[in-house]
Each structure stands twice: as structure tokens, then as C-alpha cells.
N, C-alpha and C positions, 0 to 999 in steps of 0.2 A: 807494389804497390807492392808484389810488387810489390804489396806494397807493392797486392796488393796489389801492388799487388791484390787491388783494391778497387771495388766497383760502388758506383754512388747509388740512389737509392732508383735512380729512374734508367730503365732499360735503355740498354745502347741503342739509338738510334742516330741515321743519319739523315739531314735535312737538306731542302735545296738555300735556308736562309743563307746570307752573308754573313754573320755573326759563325758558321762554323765551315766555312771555304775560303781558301786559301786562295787567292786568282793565279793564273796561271795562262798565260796566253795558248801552250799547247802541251797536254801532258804526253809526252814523248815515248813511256814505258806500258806496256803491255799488260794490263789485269792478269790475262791468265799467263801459261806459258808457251813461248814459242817453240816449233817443233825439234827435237835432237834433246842430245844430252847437256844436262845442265850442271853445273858446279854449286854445289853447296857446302856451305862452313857454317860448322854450328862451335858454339864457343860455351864451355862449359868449366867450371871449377874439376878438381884432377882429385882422383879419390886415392891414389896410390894402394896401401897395403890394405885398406877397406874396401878397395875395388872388389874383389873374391869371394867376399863375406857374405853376402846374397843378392842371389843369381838376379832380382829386381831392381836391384841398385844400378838402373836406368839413367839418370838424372848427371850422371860423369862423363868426365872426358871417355872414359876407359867400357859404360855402358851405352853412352851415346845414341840414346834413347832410343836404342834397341832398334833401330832402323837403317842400320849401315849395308845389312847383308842383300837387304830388301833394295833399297838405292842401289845399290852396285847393281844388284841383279837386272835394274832397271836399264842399267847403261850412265848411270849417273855416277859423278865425281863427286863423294863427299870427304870432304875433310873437317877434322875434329881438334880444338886446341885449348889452351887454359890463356895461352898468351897473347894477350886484348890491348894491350896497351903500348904505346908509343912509336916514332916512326921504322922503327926494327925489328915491329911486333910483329907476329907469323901472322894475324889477321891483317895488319896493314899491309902484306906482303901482297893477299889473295883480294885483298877491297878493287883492282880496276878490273877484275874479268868474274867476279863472283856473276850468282845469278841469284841466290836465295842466302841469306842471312837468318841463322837461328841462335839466341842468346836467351837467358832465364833473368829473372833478378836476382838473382842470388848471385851470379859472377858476371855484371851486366857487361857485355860489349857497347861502350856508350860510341851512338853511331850519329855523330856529326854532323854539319851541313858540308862542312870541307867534305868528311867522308863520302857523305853522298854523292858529293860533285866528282868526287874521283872514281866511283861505282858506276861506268857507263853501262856496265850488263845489268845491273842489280833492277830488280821487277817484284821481290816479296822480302819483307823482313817478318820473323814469328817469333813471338815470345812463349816460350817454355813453360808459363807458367800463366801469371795474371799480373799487370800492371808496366806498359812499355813508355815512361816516362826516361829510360835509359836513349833511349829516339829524341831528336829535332824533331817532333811528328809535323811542324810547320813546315819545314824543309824537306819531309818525307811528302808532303800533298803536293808542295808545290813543284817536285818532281814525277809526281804522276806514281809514286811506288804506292804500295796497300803494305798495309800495317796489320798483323793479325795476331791475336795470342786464344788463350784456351782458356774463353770463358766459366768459369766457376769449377774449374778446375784441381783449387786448392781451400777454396773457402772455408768449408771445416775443419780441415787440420788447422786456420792460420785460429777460425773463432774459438776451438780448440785450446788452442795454444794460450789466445787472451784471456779465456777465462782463468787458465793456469796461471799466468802472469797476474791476475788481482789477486787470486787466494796466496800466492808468494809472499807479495806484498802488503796484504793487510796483514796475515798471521807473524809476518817479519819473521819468515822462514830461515832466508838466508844466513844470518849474522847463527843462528841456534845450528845452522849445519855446519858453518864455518867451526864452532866451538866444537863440534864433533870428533873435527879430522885434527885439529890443532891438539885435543887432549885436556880442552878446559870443561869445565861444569857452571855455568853460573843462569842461573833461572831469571834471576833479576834484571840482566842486562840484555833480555829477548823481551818478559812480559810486559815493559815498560811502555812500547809501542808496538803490540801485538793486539788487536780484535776481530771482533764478531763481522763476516759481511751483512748478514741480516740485518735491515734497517739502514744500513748506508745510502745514501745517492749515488747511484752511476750514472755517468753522460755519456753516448757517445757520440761523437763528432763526425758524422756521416752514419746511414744507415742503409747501404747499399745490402748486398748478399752475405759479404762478413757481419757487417753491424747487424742486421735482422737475425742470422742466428746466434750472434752472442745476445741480444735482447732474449732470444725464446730458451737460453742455455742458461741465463741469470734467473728467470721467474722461480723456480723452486728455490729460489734464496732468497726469497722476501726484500728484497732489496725496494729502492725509488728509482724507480727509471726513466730515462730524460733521454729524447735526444735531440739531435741538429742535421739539417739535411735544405738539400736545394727544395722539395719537394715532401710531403708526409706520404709516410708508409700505409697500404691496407688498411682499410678501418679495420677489417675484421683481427688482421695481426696484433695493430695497435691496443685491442680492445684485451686480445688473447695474453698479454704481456703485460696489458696494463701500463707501456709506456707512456710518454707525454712528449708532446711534439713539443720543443723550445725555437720559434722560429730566430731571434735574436741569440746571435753564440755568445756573445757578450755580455747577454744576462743570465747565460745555463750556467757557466762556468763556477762564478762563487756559490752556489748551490749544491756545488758537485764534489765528496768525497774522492770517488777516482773519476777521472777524465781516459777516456778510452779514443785513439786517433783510430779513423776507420774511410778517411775521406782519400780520394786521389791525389796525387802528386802535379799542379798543375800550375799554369802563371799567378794563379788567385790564391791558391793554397800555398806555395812555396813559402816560407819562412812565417807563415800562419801563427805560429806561438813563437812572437819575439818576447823581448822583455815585459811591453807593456801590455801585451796578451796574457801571460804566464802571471803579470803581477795581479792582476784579474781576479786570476784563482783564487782558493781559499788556502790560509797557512796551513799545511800540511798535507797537501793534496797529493794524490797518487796518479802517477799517469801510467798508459800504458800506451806503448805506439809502433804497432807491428804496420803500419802506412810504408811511410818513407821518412828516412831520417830528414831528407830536406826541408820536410814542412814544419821542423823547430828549426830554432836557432842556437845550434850548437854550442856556445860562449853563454847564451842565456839560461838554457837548461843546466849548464853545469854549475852557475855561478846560483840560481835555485836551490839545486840542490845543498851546494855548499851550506849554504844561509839557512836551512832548514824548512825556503817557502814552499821547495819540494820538496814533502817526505819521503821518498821514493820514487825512481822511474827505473820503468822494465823496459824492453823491443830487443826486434833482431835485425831493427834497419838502423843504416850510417849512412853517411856520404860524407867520403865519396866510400865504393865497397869494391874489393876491399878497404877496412877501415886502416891508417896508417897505425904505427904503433905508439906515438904520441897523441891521437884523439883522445883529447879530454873526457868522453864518456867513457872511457877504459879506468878510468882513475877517482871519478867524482863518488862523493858516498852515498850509500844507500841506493847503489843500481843494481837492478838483475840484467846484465844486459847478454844477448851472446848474440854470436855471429849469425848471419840473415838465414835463419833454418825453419823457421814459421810454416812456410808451405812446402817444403819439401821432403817432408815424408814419403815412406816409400809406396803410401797408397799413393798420395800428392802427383809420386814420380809417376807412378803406371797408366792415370789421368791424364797430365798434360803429353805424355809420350805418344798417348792413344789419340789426345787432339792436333797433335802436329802432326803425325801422320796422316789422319785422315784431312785435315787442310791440304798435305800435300800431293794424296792424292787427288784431290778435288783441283788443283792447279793443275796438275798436267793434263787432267782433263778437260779441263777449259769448263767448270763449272764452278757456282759461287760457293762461300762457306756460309756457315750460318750463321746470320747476319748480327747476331750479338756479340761474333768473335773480333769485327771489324773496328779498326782502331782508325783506323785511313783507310778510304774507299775513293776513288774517281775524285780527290781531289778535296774530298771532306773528312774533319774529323768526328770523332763520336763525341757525343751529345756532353759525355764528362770530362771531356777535354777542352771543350768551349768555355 
């Protein structure tokens, strides 16, 4: 969400309803952890000659979330890699005797229902950050594993970041920085479609923990503020911000100068702004969408863009990630786009380092985590996964 890495507006919880369990005649895998030493592989992006550069640069292959000395000391096997993918990959090598799986969104280990079938040890999967839609999580319940990542983790860096991504994109930064480094001067061809945020419409589209602070990080800009959500926000926040709840997303959209994605990654949500969602919008609309690239439709955004009905879109999510090097969003005009870096700053990093260790200490001790971290539990998923 993840993207988010990305939490919706109502607290995790799990339910005994049917609507968010999985059935399963017997879940086979063990909540906590069985006694002895365990194997763990965490899969991480590889930082190479930036690895050195500060000593908190956690978040790598090479910093490995600062928790390898400590494992070891435990008696525990961990292993660390960048190479996630295919059947010659160093993680498919370690997938049938693993016991714990740790991956981030930013370099997702996308972990299968095959994979899991082949994971006869595996008992905990943890995301590094916020938003484990890189998971089968149906195929993770119905094998009895828990699913865990590091609730709020990175929230501010990502509503951070989107706030930066509208002022990019209304002031039409980019094209005025481009002329910079090229050596041109021309005023005319930035002020054209350069304005004021004051007085715009913002929407955004989910109003979990990201979206509520970019609502309260927008208010000193006089903006209109809209959003959409399963659920309404706090009155009193609501009132503090001056948002407006849009319960139809259908009718926020043409209303809305930027469109801000802030919702999960989910069966409902995946491909959410197709064509005739986007056509929706109003001509010149700005998105922003630090979610998951999944929840557009890749061909539609770009072909938007083209045509002018998106004046701009910004994010740091693709799919799949890494993005290949022909993805259309590398190419389309008027994008800010860069690679999935939204929540991983190096506060970002010392955060989720700090909450997957303490989840993992809480596993070998046979004690629970804190129960908003839970994505899969006994066989249910959380409540924005439903």
C-alpha cells in the first residue's frame, strides 16, 4: 500500500462473520512459534554503494533491518536477499523449509498460493512496512499462517510525500526544472498550467491513517476538501479540517481538481480507476497515487494522460514492482513518477525495523502482537481486506 501501504479509515479488526473467513477444515500451522531455531528470509531491494552512507539505512539487503546480529545470537538462521523472483530465485530455493518470511512493498516478495503450498514450515509472513497485498492473504488464512506488517509505520513520510506530489503538480514544477538542467529559459511554457492550491478541490479516495493526515496537512491551504471512505472519519477531525464526507465516489470525482488514492489494494479496489472511472473525472484533473499501482488501469491512465483528461499524475507505486522498463507510466506526459520510495525514509526505516522486531520477538514467545498489526489471524482477514 504499500501502498500503503495503506490503511482505510476504520481500525483493523477481526471478526467471527463469514464475509471475512476463509473456511478451512483444519489450520495445520501454529500462531506462535514452535520450540528450536528457526529460519528466516527477509527479502529486501540491495542498496549496494549507498549501503555505507548512513549507518540507519536499515531498510536493505546490506542493513537488513538491523536485526541479523540479534537473530543469530538467538540461534536463529537468517537469510537476506534481493532475488524474489522465479523458479531459480534464492527465495524459491529457501520457500519449503522457511519458517518466517519478511518482505516490504517497496521490493515485494509476491507470495503465492503455489508458494505457500510449497512452505510446509512457514508459520508467519511480516511486512516491513504497511500494506501486504503482495500476499494471496486468502491462501495465507486458509492455511492457517498470520499475516503481520507494521501498522502506521510509515504514514507520514508517505502523506508527506503526497502532499509534495500536489504542490509538484499544480505549480507544474517539473517541466520549469527540466529547463534548468537542459539550459533553456522560457517562462511561458511552465506559467501556462501552473496555479494557486488555495481554493482547489481535493478528494481523497480513502481516508484511513494516510488520508486523515494529508486532510489535516492540506487545511492551512484553503483548499475544498472531499473525501470517500467505507465509513466517515471523527466528527471532531471532520469538523477540524473542514472535510466533506462524499459517500458516492462516483459523484466526488468530477468535483475534484486533484484526486488523491489512499484506499487498499483489494478485490473491490484493484483496477478501481479504469477507463470509465477516470472518464468521470473532470478535463484536467491531477491525481496522485502513492496506494498501489494496481488500483488503476495502467493503459487507461497513460492513454489520460496522453489526451490531456489527465493533466498530470504523480506516485511511487507500479505493478508489477519492480516496474519493467517498458511500462507505459515511464513514458506518458506530464508524470512525476519515481520508484516506490514514499514510505521508506530513513525515519520510515527505523519504525518498521522497530516493529518487526518486536512482532518477532513476541512470536518466539508465544505472545500476540498488537492487534491492528494483524492482516491474518486464526484464519480471518482484517476488516480492509474484506
Amino acid at each position: 500500500m504499500a501502498k500503503n501501504r495503506v490503511a482505510s479509515s476504520a481500525i483493523r479488526a477481526f471478526t467471527s462473520s463469514s464475509s471475512g473467513s476463509v473456511s478451512s477444515p483444519t489450520l495445520t500451522r501454529k500462531l506462535h512459534a514452535s520450540p528450536g531455531s528457526k529460519k528466516i528470509v527477509g527479502v529486501f531491494y540491495k542498496a549496494n554503494e549507498y549501503a555505507s552512507l548512513n549507518p540507519n539505512f536499515v531498510g536493505c539487503v546490506e542493513g537488513a533491518l538491523g536485526i541479523r546480529d540479534w537473530l543469530e545470537s538467538q540461534g536463529h538462521q537468517y537469510i537476506v536477499t534481493d532475488d524474489k523472483e522465479g523458479p531459480d530465485s534464492e527465495l524459491e530455493r529457501h520457500i519449503p523449509d522457511l519458517h518466517v518470511l519478511i518482505s516490504t512493498p517497496f521490493h515485494p516478495a509476491y507470495v503465492t498460493a503455489e508458494r505457500i503450498k510449497k512452505a510446509k514450515n512457514l508459520q508467519l509472513l511480516l511486512t516491513a512496512g504497511i500494506g501486504s497485498d503482495h500476499i494471496d492473504l486468502n491462501a495465507a488464512a486458509a492455511a492457517g499462517l498470520t499475516v503481520a506488517e507494521v501498522t502506521g509505520s510509515n504514514v507520514v513520510s508517505v502523506a508527506e510525500d503526497e502532499l509534495m506530489r500536489i504542490l509538484i503538480l499544480v505549480r507544474n514544477f517539473l517541466p520549469g526544472y527540466h529547463q534548468v538542467i537542459s539550459g533553456e529559459w522560457n517562462v511561458a511554457g511552465i506559467a501556462h498550467r501552473a496555479y494557486d492550491l488555495e481554493g482547489k478541490t481535493v478528494g481523497t479516495v480513502g481516508a484511513g491513517r494516510i488520508g486523515r493526515l494529508l486532510l489535516q496537512r492540506l487545511k492551512p491551504f484553503n483548499c475544498n476538501l472531499l473525501y470517500h471512505d467505507r465509513v466517515r472519519i471523527d466528527p471532531e477531525l471532520e469538523s477540524q479540517t473542514g472535510a466533506k464526507f462524499e459517500e458516492d465516489l462516483d459523484s466526488m470525482l468530477p468535483k475534484c481538481d486533484v484526486i488523491v488514492v489512499n484506499t487498499p489494494l483489494t478485490d473491490k479496489t484493484r483496477g478501481l480507476f479504469d477507463k470509465d472511472r477516470i472518464g468521470k473525472c473532470k478535463k484536467g484533473v491531477l491525481i496522485v497515487n502513492n496506494a498501489r499501482g494496481a488500483i488503476m488501469d495502467t493503459q487507461a491512465v497513460a492513454d489520460a494522460c496522453s489526451s490531456g483528461h489527465i493533466a498530470g499524475y504523480s506516485g511511487d507505486v507500479w505493478y508489477p514492482q519492480p516496474a519493467p522498463k517498458d511500462h507505459p507510466w515511464r513514458y506518458m506526459p506530464n508524470q512525476a513518477m519515481t520508484p516506490h520510495i514514499s514510505g521508506t525514509t530513513i525515519d520510515a526505516q527505523l519504525r518498521y525495523a522497530a516493529g518487526v522486531k518486536d512482532m518477532l520477538e513476541r512470536y518466539f514467545k508465544g505472545e500476540d502482537f498488537p492487534a491492528p498489526n494483524y492482516i491474518v489471524k486464526e484464519g480471518k482477514l482484517a476488516s480492509q481486506y474484506q
